[in-house]
N, CA, C and O of each residue as an XYZ file, in Angstrom:
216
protein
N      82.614     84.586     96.838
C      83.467     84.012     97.846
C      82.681     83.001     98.672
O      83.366     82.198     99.305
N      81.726     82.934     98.745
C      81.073     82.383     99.395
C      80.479     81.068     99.084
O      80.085     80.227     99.892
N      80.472     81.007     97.623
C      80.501     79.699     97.062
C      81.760     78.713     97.166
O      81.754     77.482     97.141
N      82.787     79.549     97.283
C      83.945     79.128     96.800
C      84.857     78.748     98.200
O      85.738     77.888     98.196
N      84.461     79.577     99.425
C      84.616     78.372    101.021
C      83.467     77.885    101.447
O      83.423     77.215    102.479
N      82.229     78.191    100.612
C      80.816     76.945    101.304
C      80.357     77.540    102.385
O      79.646     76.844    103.109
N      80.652     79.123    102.847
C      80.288     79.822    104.150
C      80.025     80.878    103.600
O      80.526     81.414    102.611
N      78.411     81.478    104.930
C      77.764     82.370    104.538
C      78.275     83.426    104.199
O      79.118     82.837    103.522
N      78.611     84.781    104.011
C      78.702     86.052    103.578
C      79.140     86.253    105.213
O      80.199     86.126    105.827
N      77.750     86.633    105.584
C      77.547     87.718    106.680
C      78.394     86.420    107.966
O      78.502     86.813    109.128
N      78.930     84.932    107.596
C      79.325     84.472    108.880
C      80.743     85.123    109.237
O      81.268     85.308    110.334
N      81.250     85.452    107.748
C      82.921     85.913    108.086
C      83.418     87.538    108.107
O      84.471     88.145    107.914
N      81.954     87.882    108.476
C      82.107     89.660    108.279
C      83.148     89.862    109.812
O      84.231     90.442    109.891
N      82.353     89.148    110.938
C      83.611     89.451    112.093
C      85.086     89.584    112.184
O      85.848     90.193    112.935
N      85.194     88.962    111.368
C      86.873     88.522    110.724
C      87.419     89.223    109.563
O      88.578     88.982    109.225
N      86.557     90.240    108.780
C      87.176     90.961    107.798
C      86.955     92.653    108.173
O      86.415     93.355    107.317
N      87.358     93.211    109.370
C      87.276     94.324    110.109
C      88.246     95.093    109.458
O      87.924     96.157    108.930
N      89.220     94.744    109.438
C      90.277     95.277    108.666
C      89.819     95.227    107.217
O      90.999     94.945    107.008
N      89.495     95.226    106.522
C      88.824     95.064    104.896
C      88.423     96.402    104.955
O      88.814     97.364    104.294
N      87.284     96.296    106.165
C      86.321     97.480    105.554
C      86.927     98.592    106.302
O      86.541     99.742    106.093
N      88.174     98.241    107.463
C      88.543     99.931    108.417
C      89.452    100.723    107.555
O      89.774    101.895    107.747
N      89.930     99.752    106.328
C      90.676    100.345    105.289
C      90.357    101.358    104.480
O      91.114    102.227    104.047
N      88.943    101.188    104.247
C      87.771    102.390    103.189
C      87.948    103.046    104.453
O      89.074    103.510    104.629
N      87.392    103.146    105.065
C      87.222    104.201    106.184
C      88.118    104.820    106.352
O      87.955    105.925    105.835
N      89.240    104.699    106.921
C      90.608    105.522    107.093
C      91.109    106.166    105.818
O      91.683    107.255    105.828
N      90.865    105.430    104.665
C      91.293    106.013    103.535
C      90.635    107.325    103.788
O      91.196    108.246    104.380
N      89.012    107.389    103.156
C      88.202    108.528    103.517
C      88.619    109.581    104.281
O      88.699    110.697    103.767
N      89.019    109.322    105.928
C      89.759    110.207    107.040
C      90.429    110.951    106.539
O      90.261    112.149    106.766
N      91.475    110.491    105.636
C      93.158    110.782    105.266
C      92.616    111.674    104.266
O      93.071    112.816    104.205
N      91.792    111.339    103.551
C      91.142    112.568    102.444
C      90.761    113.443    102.519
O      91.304    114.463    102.095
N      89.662    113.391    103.095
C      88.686    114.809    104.213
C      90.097    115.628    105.130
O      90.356    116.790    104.818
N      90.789    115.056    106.042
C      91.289    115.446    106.887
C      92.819    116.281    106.215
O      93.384    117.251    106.720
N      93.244    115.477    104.848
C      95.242    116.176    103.605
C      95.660    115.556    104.517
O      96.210    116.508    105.070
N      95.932    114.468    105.362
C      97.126    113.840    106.555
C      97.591    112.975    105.168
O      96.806    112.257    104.548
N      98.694    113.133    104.882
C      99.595    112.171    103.278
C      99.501    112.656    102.584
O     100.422    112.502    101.781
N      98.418    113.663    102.163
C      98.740    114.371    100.717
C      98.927    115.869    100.463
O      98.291    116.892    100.716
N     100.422    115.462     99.667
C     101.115    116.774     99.642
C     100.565    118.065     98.618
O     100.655    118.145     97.393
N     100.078    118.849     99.414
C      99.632    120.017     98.452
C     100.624    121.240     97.911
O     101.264    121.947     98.690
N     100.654    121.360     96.729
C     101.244    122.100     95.443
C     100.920    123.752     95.474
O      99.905    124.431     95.631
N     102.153    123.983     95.271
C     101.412    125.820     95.035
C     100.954    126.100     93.791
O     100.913    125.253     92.899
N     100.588    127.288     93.658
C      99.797    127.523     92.260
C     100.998    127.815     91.281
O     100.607    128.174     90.171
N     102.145    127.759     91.404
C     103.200    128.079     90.850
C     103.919    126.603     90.098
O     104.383    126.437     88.970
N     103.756    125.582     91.369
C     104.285    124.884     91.056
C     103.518    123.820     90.071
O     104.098    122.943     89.431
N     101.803    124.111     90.069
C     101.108    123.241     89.128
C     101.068    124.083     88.221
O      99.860    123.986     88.004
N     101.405    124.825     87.520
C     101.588    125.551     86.731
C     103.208    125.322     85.981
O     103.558    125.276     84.802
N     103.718    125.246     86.859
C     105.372    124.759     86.214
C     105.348    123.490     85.765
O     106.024    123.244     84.765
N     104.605    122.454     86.371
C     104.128    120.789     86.591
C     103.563    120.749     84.727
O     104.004    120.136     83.755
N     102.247    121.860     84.927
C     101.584    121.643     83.600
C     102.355    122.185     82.684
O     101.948    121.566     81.702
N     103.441    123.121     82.158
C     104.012    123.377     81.424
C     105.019    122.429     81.376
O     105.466    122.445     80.229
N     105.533    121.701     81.979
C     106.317    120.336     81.598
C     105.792    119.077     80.899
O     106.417    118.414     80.071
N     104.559    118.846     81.350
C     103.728    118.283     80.775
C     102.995    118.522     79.304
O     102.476    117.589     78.691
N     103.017    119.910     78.806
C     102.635    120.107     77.769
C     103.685    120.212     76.921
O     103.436    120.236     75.716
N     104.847    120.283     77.305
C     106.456    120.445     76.370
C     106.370    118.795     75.432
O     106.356    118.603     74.216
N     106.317    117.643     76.773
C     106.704    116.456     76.108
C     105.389    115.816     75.643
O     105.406    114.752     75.024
């Protein structure tokens, strides 16, 4: 990228905050299950027997 607007790397890091708060929060949301819906042992079990039918 940096060849390609003729500006340093590290001049446009101020301006791409949002780029990198994106990895970060992702991470949060992982560590923390906030969005991801967890399955009972019943139901990945019903999940994988559907999956092995077709």
């Amino acid at each position: 990228m940096a060849a390609t607007l003729g500006v340093e790397t590290l001049s446009y890091l101020p301006w791409a905050v949002l780029n990198y708060m994106g990895i970060v929060f992702a991470i949060i949301l992982a560590l923390t299950g906030i969005g991801i819906t967890k399955i009972t042992e019943e139901e990945k079990e019903k999940f994988l027997q559907e999956m092995g039918e077709k």
